[in-house]
N, C-alpha and C positions, 0 to 999 in steps of 0.2 A: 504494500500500500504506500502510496507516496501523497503527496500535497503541494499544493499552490498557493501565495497568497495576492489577491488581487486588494486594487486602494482602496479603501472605502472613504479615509478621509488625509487629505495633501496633507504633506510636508508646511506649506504655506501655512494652512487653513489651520493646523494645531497650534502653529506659533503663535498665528494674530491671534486665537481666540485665549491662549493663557496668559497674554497680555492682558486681557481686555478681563480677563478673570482677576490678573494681581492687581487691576487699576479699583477694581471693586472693593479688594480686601483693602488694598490703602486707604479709600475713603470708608470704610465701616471704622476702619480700627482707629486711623488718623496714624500722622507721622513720629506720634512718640509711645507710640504702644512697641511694647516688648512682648512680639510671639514666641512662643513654642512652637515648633513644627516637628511633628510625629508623623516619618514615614514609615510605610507599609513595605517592608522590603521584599520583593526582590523588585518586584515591576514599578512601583513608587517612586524608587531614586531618581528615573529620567525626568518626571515629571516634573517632585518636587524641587529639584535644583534647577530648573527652568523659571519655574515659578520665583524661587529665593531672587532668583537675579532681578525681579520688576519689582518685587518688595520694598517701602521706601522707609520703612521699620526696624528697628532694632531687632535680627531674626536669629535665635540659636535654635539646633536641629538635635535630635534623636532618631534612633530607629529600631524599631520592631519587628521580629518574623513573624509571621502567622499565617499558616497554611487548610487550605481546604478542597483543594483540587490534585497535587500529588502531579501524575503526569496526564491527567485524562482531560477531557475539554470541559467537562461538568464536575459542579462541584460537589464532594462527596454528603457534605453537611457534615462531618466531623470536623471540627476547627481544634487546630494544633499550635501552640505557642512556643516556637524555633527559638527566639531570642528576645527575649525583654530589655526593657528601658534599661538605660546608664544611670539616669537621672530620675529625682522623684518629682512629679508633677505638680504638689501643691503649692496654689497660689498662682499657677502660672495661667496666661492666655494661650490654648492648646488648640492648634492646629492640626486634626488631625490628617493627613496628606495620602490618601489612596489612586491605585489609577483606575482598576475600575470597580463598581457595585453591581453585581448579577444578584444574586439571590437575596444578602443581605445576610445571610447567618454570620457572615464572619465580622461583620460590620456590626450587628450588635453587639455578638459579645464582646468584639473588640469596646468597644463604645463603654459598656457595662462597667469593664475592669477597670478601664483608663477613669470614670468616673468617679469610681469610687479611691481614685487616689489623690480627691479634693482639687481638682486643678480650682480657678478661679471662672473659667467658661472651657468650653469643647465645642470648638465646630469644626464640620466638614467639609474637606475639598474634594473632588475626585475630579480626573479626568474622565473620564467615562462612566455613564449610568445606563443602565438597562432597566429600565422599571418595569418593563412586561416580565421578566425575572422573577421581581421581588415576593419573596416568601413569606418575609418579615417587614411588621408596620412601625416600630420602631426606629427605622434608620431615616435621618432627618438629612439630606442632605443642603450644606449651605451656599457649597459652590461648586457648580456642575461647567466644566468647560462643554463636553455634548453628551445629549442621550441618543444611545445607537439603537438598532432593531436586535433583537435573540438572533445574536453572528457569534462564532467566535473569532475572538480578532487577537492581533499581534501586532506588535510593535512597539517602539514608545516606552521600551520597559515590559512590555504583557508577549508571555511566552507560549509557547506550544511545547511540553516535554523539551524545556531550555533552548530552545531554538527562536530565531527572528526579534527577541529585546531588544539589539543593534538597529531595526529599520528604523528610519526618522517620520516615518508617517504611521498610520492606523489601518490595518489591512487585514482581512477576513482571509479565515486557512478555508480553502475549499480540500479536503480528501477526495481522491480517486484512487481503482484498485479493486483489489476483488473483495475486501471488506466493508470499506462505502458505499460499492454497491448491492452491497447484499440486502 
């Protein structure tokens, strides 16, 4: 079985829009607020260091593993905690920095944990949302650069079994072969 990935969304088209996402966060928070930013590692990092750079805020960063897909394209709904925070949350304005939200299970309970370690507020970024996904009504999103259609996509940081995190754009794995098409 082998695989393709066609664009779904430019190279261009993610830049201008996480612009136009950091210009939001500037003006919500203003220019002397001190974020926290919590990324979702592994597919996050592209993102959020994209992001960091239009920030016009005092910004220090952390990072979290937490896993729920494993190699497969769907997620398991078992959520797994790879690697926790350096730093403790309370007091802080917490950003927390995802690339994409499919179902939501990993996005609550991440949310749940990270709450109750007293930050000072918690809001959401994600580069991508799929709300025809969502499983779970809990997951608030605050800042959505785009919502796609039920694709699985790559790129950007978001992987297929570690493969295609390196693309610069947003692009859907199509499978072909004798298991896709079965």
């Amino acid at each position: 079985m082998g695989e393709k990935v066609e664009v779904l969304i430019s190279k261009e088209d993610v830049e201008k829009r996480i612009c136009e996402v950091a210009r939001q966060i500037n003006k919500d928070f203003g220019p002397d607020a001190q974020l926290h930013l919590v990324c979702v590692l592994k597919g996050g990092v592209f993102f959020m260091c994209e992001l960091a750079k239009h920030l016009d805020m005092q910004v220090t960063m952390d990072f979290m593993s937490v896993s729920s897909y494993g190699d497969d394209t769907k997620s398991s709904g078992v959520v797994r905690i790879i690697k926790d925070l350096d730093e403790p949350l309370e007091g802080k304005e917490v950003l927390v920095v995802e690339d994409i939200i499919d179902s939501g299970r990993t996005l609550s309970y991440l949310l749940e944990v990270l709450k109750g370690r007293n930050p000072a507020s918690i809001h959401l970024c994600t580069l991508l949302d799929k709300p025809d996904r969502r499983v779970v009504e809990n997951v608030s999103v605050d800042y959505c650069c785009f919502e796609i259609p039920d694709e699985f996509v790559v790129g950007y940081g978001l992987d297929y079994a570690q493969k295609y995190r390196n693309l610069s754009y947003i692009g859907v794995v199509r499978l072909y072969g004798e298991e896709a098409d079965a």
